[in-house]
C-alpha positions, -999 to 999 in steps of 0.1 A, spaced: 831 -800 -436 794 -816 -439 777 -814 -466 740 -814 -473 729 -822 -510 753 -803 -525 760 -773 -503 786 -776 -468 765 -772 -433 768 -739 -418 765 -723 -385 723 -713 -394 722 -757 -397 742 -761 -367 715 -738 -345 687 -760 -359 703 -791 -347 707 -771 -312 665 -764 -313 665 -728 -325 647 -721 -353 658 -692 -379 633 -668 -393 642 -642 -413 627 -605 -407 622 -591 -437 596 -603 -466 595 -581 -502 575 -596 -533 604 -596 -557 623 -621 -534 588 -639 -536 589 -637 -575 625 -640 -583 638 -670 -565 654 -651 -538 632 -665 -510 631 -700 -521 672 -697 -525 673 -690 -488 652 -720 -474 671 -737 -499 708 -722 -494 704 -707 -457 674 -738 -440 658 -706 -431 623 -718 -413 601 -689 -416 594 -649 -419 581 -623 -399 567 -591 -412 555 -555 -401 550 -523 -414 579 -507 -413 591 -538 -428 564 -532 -458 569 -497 -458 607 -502 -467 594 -527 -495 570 -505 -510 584 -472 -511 620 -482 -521 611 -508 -552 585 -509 -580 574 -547 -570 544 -531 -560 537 -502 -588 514 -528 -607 496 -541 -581 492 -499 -569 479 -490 -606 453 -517 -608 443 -502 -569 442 -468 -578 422 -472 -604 398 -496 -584 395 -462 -563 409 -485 -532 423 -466 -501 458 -469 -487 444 -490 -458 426 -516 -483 455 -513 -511 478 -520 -480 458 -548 -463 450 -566 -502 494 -564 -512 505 -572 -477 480 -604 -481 491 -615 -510 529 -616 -500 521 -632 -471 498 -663 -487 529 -664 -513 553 -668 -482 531 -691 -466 527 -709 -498 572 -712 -501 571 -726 -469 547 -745 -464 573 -776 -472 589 -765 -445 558 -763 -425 547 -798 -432 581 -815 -430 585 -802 -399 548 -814 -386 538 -776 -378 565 -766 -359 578 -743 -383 570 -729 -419 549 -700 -407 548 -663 -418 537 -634 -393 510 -606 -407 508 -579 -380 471 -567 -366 472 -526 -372 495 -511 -347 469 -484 -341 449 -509 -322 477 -520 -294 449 -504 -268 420 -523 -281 419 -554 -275 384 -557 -291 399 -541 -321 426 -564 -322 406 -594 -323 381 -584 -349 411 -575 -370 431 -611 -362 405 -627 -370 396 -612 -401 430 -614 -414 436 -649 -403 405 -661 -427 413 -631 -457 451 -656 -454 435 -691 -450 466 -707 -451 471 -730 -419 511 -717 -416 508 -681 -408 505 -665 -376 486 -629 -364 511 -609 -346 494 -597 -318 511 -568 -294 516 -586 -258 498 -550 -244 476 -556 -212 448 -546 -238 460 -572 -263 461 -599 -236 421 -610 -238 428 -609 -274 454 -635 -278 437 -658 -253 403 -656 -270 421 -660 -307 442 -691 -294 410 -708 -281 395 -701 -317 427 -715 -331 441 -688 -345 476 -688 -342 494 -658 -325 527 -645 -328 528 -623 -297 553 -593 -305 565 -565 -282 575 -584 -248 607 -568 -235 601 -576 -194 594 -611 -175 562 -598 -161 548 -593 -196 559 -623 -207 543 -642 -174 512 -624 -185 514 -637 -223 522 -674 -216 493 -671 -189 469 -660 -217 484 -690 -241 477 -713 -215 443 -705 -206 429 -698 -244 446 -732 -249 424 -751 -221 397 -730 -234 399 -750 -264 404 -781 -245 374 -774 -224 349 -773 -254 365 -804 -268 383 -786 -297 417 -801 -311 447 -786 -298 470 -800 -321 469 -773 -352 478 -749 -332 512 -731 -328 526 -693 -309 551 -678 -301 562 -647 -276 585 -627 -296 607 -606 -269 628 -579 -280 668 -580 -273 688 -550 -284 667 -524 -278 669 -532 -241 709 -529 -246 697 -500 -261 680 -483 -235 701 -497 -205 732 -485 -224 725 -449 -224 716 -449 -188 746 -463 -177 763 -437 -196 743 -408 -183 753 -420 -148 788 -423 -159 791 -391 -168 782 -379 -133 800 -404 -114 826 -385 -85 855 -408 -92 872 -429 -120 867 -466 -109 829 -457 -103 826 -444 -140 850 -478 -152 823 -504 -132 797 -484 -148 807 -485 -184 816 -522 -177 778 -533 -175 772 -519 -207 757 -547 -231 749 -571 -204 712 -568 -196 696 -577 -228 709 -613 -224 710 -614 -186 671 -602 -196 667 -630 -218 685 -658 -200 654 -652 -172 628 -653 -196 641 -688 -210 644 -703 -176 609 -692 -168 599 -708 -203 617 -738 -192 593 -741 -161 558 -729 -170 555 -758 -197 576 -783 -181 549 -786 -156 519 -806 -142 492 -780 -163 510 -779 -197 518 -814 -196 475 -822 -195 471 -800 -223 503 -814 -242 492 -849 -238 461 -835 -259 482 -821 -287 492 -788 -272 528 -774 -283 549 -749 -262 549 -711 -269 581 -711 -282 604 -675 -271 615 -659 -302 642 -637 -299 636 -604 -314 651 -571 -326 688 -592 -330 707 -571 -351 737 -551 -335 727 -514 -331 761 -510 -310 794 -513 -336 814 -521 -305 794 -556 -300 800 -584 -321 774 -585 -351 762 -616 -340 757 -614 -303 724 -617 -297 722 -651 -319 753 -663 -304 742 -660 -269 707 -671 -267 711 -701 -285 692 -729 -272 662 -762 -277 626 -745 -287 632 -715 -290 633 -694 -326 655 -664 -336 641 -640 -360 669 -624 -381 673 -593 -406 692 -603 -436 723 -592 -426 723 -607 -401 712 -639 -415 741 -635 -440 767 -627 -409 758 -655 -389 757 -679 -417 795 -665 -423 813 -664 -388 788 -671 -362 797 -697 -332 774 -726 -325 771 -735 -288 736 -741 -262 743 -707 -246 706 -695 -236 706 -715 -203 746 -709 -194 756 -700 -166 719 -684 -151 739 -673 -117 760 -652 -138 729 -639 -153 716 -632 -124 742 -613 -107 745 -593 -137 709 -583 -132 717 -575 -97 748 -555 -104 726 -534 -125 699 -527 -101 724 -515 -80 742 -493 -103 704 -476 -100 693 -494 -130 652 -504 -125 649 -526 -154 612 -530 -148 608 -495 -157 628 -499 -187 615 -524 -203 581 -510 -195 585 -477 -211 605 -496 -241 571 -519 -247 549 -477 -248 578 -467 -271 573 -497 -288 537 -489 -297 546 -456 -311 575 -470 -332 552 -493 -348 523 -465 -350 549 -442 -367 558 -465 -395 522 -476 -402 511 -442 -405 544 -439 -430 536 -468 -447 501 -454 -454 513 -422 -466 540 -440 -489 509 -460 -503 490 -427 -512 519 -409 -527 528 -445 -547 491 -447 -561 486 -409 -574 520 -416 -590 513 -444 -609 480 -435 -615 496 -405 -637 518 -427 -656 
């Protein structure tokens, strides 16, 4: 097998000489403190992280990486919101700081870490620009990006902060109309900028659009109808459909990519400097055992586009994952999947808009938890 320096290629190499970019979905300061996150650039070519709060949450409250950091706080009479906001920014400059070789090498096309606006502001947009830009200067480092819900609130907001320059990691897109809506914002904050004679070179984005939960959600309604089908082979072509929309889903997205800045009005702002909004395939663990682990790396595997990957899944992929351009295969097949849905009474327009509502309140939910882990971690170690 290939080698590079001293370790043999793996699949995560082989996607990166396909286009796709790995990320990995997790960030905790002891992997910033004990080697562990410069041993996976190093060992795994990962390219970047992104972060939330449930993300932090699970950081905090299940290691002591923090407790210091929560005495000094507590005692400083901070509040969980600023305690949260000062440790989340430090392990995100740290992060930044790791890959910012990565960043350069690679000319700003990767390297970058995501910090997530508060998920309690997904329904103001004028809340959720204040706050991106206040975290993008309390960071100052050029390779991080503000994730920014791709609501219709948070729209204005993501066009407004790319024509500042902020960059934007859009999260939360699960159907093609929101993501038509997103690239529409990038386009028009980008020849905002142009239009006022600011660079558009520094600047990068990307739409992060959710895969398994869609599975997820499409799954159990195929099921439901399953269950109340009148004969066996309606029940078997049900069941059959199951794990097919996500991709199908994905697939469209990608070929809509493909066209929006392959033409005439991204190619005036591109010969100014502008890059793509690369799609970033989120939520890409397995939630269904009966799926391959790797499944939603394996098939949306493709140029300019980035997958962001728990651990496990990072350490899966690297072990037995298959390497092949799959994310633009066979589109016909995607689309009759789509239609096969629709008319087993699937309305995947509803789906994925009530999984983007859901979304919100899965994010809310662990904010709120991450708060309340805060408070319980600083009156601990305040009474040590």
């Amino acid at each position: 097998m290939t080698s590079i320096g001293n370790r043999e290629i793996s699949p995560l190499d082989q996607l990166l000489v396909e286009g796709q970019s790995v990320w990995l979905d997790y960030i905790r300061r002891g992997m910033l403190r004990d080697g562990g996150m410069e041993r996976l650039i190093r060992e795994r070519g990962l390219r970047g992280v992104t972060s939330n709060p449930a993300i932090f949450e699970q950081a905090i409250g299940r290691s002591d990486d923090y407790d210091a950091g929560l005495a000094v706080l507590a005692a400083s009479g901070a509040d969980a919101m600023t305690a949260y906001e000062i440790l989340a920014i430090e392990d995100i400059r740290a992060a930044a700081d790791f890959f910012r070789g990565v960043y350069e090498e690679s000319k700003g096309e990767d390297g970058y870490v995501s910090l997530e606006v508060s998920p309690e502001l997904a329904r103001d947009g004028e809340g959720t620009l204040e706050e991106a830009r206040r975290l993008w200067a309390a960071v100052d480092r050029p390779n991080v990006m503000i994730k920014i819900p791709g609501t219709e609130e948070g729209l204005p907001a993501i066009e407004t902060a790319i024509a500042e320059g902020i960059n934007v990691n859009v999260t939360l897109l699960f159907s093609l109309s929101g993501y038509e809506a997103v690239m529409e914002a990038y386009l028009r904050g980008l020849e905002r900028r142009a239009a006022a004679g600011l660079p558009l070179g520094g600047i990068a984005s990307v739409a992060s659009f959710f895969i398994s939960r869609v599975d997820t959600a499409v799954d159990g309604l195929l099921e439901r109808f399953a269950q109340a089908a009148g004969d066996e082979d309606r029940r078997t072509q049900l069941l059959g459909l199951r794990g097919r929309a996500a991709i199908a889903n994905a697939k469209m997205a990608y070929r809509r990519f493909r066209e929006v800045f392959g033409d005439e009005r991204f190619n005036l702002l591109m010969g100014r400097g502008a890059r793509p909004q690369r799609p970033l395939w989120a939520s890409t663990s397995t939630k269904n055992p009966e799926y391959r682990d790797v499944i939603y790396v394996e098939e949306l595997i493709g140029p300019d586009t980035v997958n962001t990957m728990p651990l496990a899944t990072v350490e899966a992929f690297a072990d037995h994952g298959v390497v092949a351009r799959t994310v633009d295969a066979d589109l016909p097949g995607a689309e009759r999947e789509l239609a096969a849905l629709a008319e087993a009474g699937i309305n995947l327009d509803e789906v994925t808009e009530r999984l983007q509502v859901e979304g919100v309140e899965k994010f809310v939910d662990p904010f709120r938890d991450l708060l309340r882990t805060i408070e319980g971690k600083m009156a601990q170690v305040a009474g040590r």
